[in-house]
C-alpha positions in Angstrom: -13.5 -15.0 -1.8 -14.4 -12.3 0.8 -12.6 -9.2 1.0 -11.5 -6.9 3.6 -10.1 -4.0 4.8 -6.6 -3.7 6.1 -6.9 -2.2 9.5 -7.8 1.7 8.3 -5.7 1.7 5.1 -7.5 1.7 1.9 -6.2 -1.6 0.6 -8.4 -4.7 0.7 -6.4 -8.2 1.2 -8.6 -11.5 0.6 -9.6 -13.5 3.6 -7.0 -15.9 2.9 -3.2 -15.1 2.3 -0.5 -16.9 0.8 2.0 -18.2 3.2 5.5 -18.7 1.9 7.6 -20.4 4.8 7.4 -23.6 3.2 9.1 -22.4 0.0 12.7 -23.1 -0.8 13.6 -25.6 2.2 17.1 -24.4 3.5 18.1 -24.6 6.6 16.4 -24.7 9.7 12.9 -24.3 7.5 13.6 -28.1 5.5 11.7 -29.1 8.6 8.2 -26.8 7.6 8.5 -27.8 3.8 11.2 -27.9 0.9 8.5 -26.9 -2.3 10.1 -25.9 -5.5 10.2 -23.8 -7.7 7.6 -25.7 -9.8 5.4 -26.5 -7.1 5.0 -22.9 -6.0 4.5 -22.2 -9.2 1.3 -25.1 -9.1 0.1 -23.7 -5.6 0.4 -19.8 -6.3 -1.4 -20.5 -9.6 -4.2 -22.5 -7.0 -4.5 -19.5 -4.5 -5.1 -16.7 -7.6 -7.5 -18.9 -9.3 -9.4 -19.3 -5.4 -9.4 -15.2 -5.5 -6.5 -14.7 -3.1 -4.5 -11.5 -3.9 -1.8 -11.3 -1.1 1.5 -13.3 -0.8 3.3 -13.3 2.5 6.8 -14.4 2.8 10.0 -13.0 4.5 13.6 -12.5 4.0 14.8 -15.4 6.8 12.7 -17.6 5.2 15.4 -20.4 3.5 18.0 -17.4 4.0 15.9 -15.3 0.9 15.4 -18.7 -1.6 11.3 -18.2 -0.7 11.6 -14.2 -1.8 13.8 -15.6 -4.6 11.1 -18.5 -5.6 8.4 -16.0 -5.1 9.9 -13.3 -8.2 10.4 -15.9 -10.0 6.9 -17.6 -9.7 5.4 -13.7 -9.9 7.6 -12.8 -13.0 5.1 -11.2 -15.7 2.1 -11.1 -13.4 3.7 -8.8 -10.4 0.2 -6.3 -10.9 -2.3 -9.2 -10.0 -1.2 -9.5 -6.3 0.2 -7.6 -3.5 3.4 -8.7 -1.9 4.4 -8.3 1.8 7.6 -9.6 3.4 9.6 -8.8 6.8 12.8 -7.8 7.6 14.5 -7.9 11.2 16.1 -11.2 11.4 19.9 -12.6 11.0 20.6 -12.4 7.3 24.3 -12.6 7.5 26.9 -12.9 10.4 28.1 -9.5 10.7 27.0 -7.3 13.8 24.8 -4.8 11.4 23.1 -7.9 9.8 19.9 -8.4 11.9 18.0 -5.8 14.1 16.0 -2.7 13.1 18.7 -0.5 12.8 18.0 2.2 9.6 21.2 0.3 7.7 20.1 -3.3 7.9 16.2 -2.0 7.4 17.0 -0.3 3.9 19.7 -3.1 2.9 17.0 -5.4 3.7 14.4 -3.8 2.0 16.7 -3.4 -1.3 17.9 -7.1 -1.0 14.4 -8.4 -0.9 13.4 -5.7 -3.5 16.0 -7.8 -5.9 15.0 -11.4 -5.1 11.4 -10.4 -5.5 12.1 -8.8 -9.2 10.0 -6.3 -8.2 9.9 -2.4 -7.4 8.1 -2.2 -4.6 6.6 -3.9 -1.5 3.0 -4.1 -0.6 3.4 -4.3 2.8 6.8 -4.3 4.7 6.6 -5.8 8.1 9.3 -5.4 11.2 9.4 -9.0 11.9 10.1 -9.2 15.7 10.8 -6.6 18.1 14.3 -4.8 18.6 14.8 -3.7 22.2 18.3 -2.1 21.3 17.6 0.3 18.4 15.1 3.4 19.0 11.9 3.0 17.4 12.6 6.9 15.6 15.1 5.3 13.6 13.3 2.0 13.0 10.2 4.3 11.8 12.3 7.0 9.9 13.8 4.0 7.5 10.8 3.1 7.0 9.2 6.5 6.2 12.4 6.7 4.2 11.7 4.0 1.8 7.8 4.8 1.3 9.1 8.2 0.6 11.1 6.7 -2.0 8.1 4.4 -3.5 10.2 1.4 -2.2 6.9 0.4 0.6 3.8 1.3 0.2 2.6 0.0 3.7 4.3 -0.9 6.6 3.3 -3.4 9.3 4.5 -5.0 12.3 5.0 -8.5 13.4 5.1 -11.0 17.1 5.1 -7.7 19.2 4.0 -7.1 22.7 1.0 -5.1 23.5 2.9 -2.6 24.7 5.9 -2.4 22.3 3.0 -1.9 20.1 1.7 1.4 21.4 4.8 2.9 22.0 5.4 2.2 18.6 2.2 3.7 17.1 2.9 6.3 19.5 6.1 7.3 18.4 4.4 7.3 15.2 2.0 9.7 15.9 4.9 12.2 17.5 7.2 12.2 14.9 4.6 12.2 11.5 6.1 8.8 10.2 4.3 6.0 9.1 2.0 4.0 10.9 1.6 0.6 10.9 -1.9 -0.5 9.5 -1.2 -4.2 10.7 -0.2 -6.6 12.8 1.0 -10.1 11.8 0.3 -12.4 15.1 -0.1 -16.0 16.1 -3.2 -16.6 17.0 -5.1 -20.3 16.8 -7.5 -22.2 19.2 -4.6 -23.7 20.3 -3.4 -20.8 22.1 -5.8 -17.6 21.9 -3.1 -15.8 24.2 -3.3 -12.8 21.2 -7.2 -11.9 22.9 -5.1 -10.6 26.3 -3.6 -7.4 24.4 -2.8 -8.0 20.7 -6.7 -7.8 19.4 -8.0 -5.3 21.8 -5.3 -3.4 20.8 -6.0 -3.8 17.1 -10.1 -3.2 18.0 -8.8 0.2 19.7 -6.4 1.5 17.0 -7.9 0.6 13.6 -5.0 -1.7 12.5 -5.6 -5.3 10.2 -5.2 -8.4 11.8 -3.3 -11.2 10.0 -2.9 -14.6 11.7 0.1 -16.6 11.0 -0.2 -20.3 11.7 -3.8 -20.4 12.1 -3.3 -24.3 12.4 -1.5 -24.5 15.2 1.6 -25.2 12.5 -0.8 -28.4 11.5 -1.9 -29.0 15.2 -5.3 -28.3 14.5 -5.7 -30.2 11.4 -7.3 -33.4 12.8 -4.0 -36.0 12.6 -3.1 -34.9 16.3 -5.2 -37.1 18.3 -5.8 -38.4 21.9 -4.2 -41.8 22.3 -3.0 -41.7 18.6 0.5 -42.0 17.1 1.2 -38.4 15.0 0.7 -39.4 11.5 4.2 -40.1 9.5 6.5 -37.2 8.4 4.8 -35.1 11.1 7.1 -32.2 12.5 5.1 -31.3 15.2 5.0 -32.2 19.0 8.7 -33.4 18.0 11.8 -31.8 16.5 9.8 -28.5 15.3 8.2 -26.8 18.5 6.8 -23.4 16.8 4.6 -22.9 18.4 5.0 -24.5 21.5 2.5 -26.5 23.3 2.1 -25.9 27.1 -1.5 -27.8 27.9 -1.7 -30.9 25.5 -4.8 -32.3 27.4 -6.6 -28.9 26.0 -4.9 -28.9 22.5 -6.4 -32.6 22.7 -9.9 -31.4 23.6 -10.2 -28.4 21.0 -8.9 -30.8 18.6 -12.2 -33.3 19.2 -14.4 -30.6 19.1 -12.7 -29.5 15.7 -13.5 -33.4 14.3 -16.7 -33.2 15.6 -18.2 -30.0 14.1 -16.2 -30.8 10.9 -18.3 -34.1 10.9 -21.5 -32.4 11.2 -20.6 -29.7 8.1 -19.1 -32.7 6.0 -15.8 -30.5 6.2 -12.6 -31.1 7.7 -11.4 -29.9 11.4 -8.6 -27.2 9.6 -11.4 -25.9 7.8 -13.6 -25.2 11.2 -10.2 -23.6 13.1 -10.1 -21.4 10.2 -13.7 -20.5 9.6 -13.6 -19.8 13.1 -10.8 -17.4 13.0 -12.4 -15.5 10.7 -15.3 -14.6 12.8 -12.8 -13.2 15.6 -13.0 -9.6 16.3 -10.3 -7.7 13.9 -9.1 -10.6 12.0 -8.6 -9.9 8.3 -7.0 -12.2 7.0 -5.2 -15.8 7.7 -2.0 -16.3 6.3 -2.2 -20.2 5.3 0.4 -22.4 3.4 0.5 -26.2 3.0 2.9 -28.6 1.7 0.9 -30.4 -1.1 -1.6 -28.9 -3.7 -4.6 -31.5 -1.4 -4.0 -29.3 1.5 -4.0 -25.9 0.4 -7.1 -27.0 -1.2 -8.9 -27.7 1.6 -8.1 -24.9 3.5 -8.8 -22.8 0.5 -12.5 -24.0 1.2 -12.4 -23.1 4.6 -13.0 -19.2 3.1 -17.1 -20.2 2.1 -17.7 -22.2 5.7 -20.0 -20.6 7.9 -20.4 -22.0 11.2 -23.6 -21.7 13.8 -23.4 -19.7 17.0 -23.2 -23.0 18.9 -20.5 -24.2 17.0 -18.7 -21.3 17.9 -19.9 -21.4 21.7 -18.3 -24.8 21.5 -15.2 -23.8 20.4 -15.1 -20.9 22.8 -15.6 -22.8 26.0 -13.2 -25.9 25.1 -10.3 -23.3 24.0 -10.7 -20.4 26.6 -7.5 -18.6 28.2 -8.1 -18.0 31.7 -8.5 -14.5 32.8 -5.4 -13.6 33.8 -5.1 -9.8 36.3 -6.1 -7.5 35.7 -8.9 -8.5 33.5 -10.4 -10.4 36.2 -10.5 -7.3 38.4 -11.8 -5.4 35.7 -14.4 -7.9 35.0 -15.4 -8.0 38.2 -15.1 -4.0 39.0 -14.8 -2.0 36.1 -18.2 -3.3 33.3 -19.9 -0.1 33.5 -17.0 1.3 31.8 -15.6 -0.8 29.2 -14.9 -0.3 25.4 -15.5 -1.9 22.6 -11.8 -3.1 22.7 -12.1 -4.5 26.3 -15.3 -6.2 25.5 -13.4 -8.2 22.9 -11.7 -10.4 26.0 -13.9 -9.4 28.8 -17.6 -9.7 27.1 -18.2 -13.5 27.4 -17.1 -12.8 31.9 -19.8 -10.5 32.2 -23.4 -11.3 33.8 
């Protein structure tokens, strides 16, 4: 298992994190996966025998039963990973229950802190974006509770570009923490995170890690052309995270995907995330999987190494279109661009 560092931090995550959203199966999240207590148990003993060391989850996830199956899976060997969870969504009905207000950020934190049975967070992430509460207060609670030993990192999570530099911004103004991460989607099945989200990271030092890397199973190999989904499948029916808005590509990217896995004798997950991994600022891809067989093989996706014309491959059959003003700049601005613009505009350039 590779290592690397988190954005300019001096902590060093594994290639491959743990994904939790699958654990606990309440709610809303029965459709992503309903594992047990003994089954995490099975699959988190799988990921730290394969060398991973961090475990992702969040409060929302089965209303806190994931955190909950996580301390109790962790009980007695808290030291041999690092733990990162979120906070910003509903948690309860009342008006101070959601947001990134300084109350529901430390109640968060200290609720999560108990169903973790633990003392401290690795890395605590603001889960979405709140419009409504000033980012001072959102980063003074959270300077509050790595003053108080509670969070040793913070991150942030499905932001804009721009909401992230103000934040990072504010940051910088007011001396509180800054966040050494960003958790993103980001898959060949939509590389709309190569507009703003990885330049950005490229530009201000900060660790990439990729939820849903799969495309939420999209990219696995079972979607196909002219195919019925495979049995049990959630996606492209009841659970549309994340949405699809150009099947006929998803469809191409996915054929390409079988046909390079053919030629390494691997499967097509294994190529979308071994190709992931060779993306500017990527750390580290947050997988999960609802059977031992399929965290497996993505496991093994950590030791592939594909060519330069595998990767050519995937980049034609999956590329965004240049949206303004990057085809300006393209076209306008190439004797001036930085190693962050070159991560979208290099392949444009003659």
């Amino acid at each position: 298992m590779e290592y690397r560092q988190l954005g300019r931090s001096g902590l060093r995550v594994s290639v491959l994190t743990m994904g939790t959203m699958t654990f606990g199966g309440k709610g809303d999240f029965a459709m992503v996966g309903s594992t047990d207590v003994a089954e995490a148990r099975r699959q988190v003993d799988q990921c730290l025998d394969a060398g991973i060391n961090l475990v992702d989850t969040a409060d929302v996830y089965s209303d806190g039963l994931s955190e909950e199956i996580i301390g109790e899976v962790l009980e007695g060997r808290r030291d041999d990973v690092l733990l990162a969870t979120k906070v910003r969504m509903p948690m309860g009905p009342g008006p101070n229950d959601a947001g990134l207000s300084r109350h529901h950020i430390v109640a968060g934190c200290e609720a999560s802190l108990r169903r973790l049975r633990t003392d401290h967070i690795d890395l605590y992430q603001v889960h979405e974006w709140d419009g409504q509460t000033p980012l001072e207060e959102t980063l003074e609670a959270l300077d509050l509770l790595v003053q108080q030993g509670k969070v040793r990192y913070v991150g942030a999570s499905n932001f804009a570009g721009w909401q992230l530099m103000k934040a990072l911004g504010t940051a910088d103004r007011t001396g509180t923490p800054r966040f050494v991460s960003e958790q993103i989607y980001y898959s060949l099945q939509a590389r709309d995170a190569e507009y703003e989200l990885i330049p950005a990271a490229v530009d201000q030092g900060l660790g990439v890690l990729v939820w849903s890397p799969l495309a939420g199973g999209l990219l696995s190999g079972k979607y196909r052309r002219g195919q019925q989904p495979p049995a049990g499948s959630r996606q492209l029916s009841e659970w549309n995270e994340p949405p699809v808005y150009d099947q006929e590509r998803l469809y191409d990217t996915v054929e390409e995907l079988v046909a390079i896995g053919a030629a390494h004798d691997v499967s097509a997950a294994q190529v979308a995330l071994a190709y992931l991994l060779d993306r500017p600022a990527v750390t580290s891809l947050v997988i999960g999987a609802r059977t031992a067989e399929q965290l497996a093989d993505n496991l093994a996706a950590a030791e592939l190494r594909l060519s330069a014309d595998d990767r050519a491959r995937l980049d034609k059959v999956s590329a965004p279109p240049l949206l303004y003003p990057y085809w300006h700049q393209a076209r306008t601005a190439s004797d001036r661009l930085s190693p962050a613009d070159l991560t979208l505009l290099a392949p444009h350039l003659d």
